[in-house]
Steps between C-alpha positions, in 0.01 A plus 500: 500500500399573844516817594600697853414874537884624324334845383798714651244840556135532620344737255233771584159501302512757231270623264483586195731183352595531119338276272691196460465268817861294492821616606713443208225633265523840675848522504513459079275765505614764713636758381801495670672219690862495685680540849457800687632691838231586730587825626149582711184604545322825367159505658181420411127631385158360500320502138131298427602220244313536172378843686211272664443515911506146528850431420699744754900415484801690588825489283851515653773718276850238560814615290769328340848523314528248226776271539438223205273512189356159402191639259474858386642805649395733815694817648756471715290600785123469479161473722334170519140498640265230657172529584338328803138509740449823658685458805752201438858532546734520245709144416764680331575784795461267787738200383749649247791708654617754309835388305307163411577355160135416405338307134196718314285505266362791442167650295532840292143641520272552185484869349237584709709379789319216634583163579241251428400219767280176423328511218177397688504811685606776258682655850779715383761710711576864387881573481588794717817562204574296165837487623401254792497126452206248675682170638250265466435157651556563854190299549659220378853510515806479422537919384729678728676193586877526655742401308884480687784692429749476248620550164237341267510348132273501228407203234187417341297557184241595705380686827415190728829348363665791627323480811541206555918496460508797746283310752754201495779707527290699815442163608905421475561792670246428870449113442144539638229301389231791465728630220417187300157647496581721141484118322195405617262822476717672201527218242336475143108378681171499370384729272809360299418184322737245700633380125584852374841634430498728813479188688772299281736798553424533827594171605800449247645849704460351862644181442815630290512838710317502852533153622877550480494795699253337752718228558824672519328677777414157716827276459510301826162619624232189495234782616537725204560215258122335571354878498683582127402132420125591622460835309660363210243209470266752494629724214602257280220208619575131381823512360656617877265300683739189445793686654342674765341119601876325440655806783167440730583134521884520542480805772262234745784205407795680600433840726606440807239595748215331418266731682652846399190775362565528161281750334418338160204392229453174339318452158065463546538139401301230670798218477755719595302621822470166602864415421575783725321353778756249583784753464765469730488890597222618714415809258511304240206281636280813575512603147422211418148530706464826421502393128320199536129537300205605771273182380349209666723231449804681635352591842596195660841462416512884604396378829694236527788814540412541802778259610759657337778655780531843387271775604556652171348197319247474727375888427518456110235192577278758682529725262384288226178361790424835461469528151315208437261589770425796326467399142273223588279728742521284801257550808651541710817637466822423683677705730646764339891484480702704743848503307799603656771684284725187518200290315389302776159481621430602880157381483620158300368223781130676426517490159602152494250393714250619244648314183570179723849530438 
């Protein structure tokens, strides 16, 4: 599928990480994983990780009330800590506001109260209490993420089943599309084995529990519908890719503004891009461009795009110029792409002087 920047928080770089490198891998092995009330800030210290001069950090104290348990247990107030460069700024202090309803997953330190980061480096952070918990993964998402308000059930034979049936119901309660993000960085991924039984439960439990919830949520709502059909694709792969195609191609027959910005992802398949090229909605034509393989023999129907009326279109076509030009190293290069927020191109006449077009 192709893919727009959706990731709902820009996280800071943090060392040391925990030794698993995927998001739902970390979360089955934390040591404790569930809602929680961020209630503020309680300073911070400087410490040397793995005691070595090289690797200066400084770890923010954040506390919390627990609110739900979805793996293991915690007290009913505790101190989370995160570790980051000497002299960045702390995610968690500077974009939560107290009274937030947050997700974790937190780290219990070893007995000599370290926390372990890559395995390559041996780095370690020393625990200022064994009480404290680390929140990992703030390098790379998705820990500390807001969840909405409300009064939350829990299903699932598992943790990320779990998570995943409060994230649908968060998602039910604020209808925005970042929210959708817990199904596409929390499912069963690699390390699992794609045919193992944590990925047959998995997807058994979002089709007969999540996708109802999910859809309940979007009645009436053509936007939401191709963003649930778009992350479902992507959890449960082929067997929702015929759906989410069927709704793509019956939203640009019948909505009624045929140039409205939908945000929404089609499936990374060559005949489908170029079916989407002669869409009747504008949007849908970019995606189609924007999906469309960057290889010889597509450039000049690519350019041929050129012609088409919407400004929209027109900066999908540059886009994918662009790429081309790059993967094939051309000399030289053309103009760079001055993109407006709307899509458009303001320096389009340039660029299309360069690719004859």
């Amino acid at each position: 599928m192709t893919m727009l920047a959706i990731i709902p928080m820009a996280f800071m770089a943090q060392i040391p990480m925990p030794q698993y490198h995927y998001i739902n891998d970390a979360i089955q092995k934390s040591d404790y994983v569930g809602l929680a009330r961020y209630v503020g800030g309680e300073g911070s210290y400087d410490t040397l990780l793995g005691g070595k001069p090289e690797f200066p950090a400084t770890v923010y104290r954040n506390r919390f009330s627990r609110v739900l348990d979805l793996q293991g247990s915690i007290p009913s107030r505790f101190v989370a800590v995160t570790d980051f460069y000497r002299g960045e700024t702390d995610y968690i202090g500077t974009q939560i506001s107290p009274g937030t309803l947050v997700f974790l997953y937190l780290t219990r330190p070893d007995s000599n109260g370290r926390i372990f980061g890559h395995q390559t480096h041996g780095d370690y952070l020393t625990m200022e209490s064994s009480s404290q918990y680390y929140l990992a993964g703030m390098s790379y998402g998705f820990n500390a993420y807001c969840f909405a308000d409300g009064q939350y059930q829990v299903r699932g034979s598992n943790v990320l089943e779990r998570l995943g049936y409060i994230a649908a119901q968060s998602f039910g309660l604020s209808k925005k599309f970042e929210d959708l993000w817990a199904f596409t960085s929390a499912r069963p991924d690699y390390p699992t084995p794609p045919n193992s039984p944590l990925f047959d439960s998995y997807r058994r439990f979002y089709k007969d529990q999540v996708i109802p919830i999910l859809n309940g949520a979007i009645e009436g709502d053509t936007q939401r519908k191709l963003q649930v059909a778009y992350v479902s694709a992507d959890v449960l792969k082929g067997e929702y890719v015929v759906t989410q195609k069927a709704l793509i191609r019956q939203v640009d027959r019948e909505y009624q503004d045929a140039d409205a910005r939908m945000l929404f992802y089609i499936p990374i398949e060559e005949a489908f891009a170029e079916e989407c090229l002669t869409a009747r909605m504008s949007w849908l034509r970019a995606e189609g461009a924007r999906a469309l393989p960057s290889k010889i023999e597509n450039k000049v129907r690519i350019i041929r795009m050129f012609t088409d009326q919407s400004p929209i279109v027109r900066g999908a076509v540059i886009a994918w110029l662009q790429t081309f030009a790059f993967d094939n190293h051309m000399e030289p290069m053309p103009p760079l792409a001055k993109t407006r927020s709307d899509g458009s191109v303001e320096n389009e006449a340039a660029i299309r002087e360069f690719w004859g077009g």
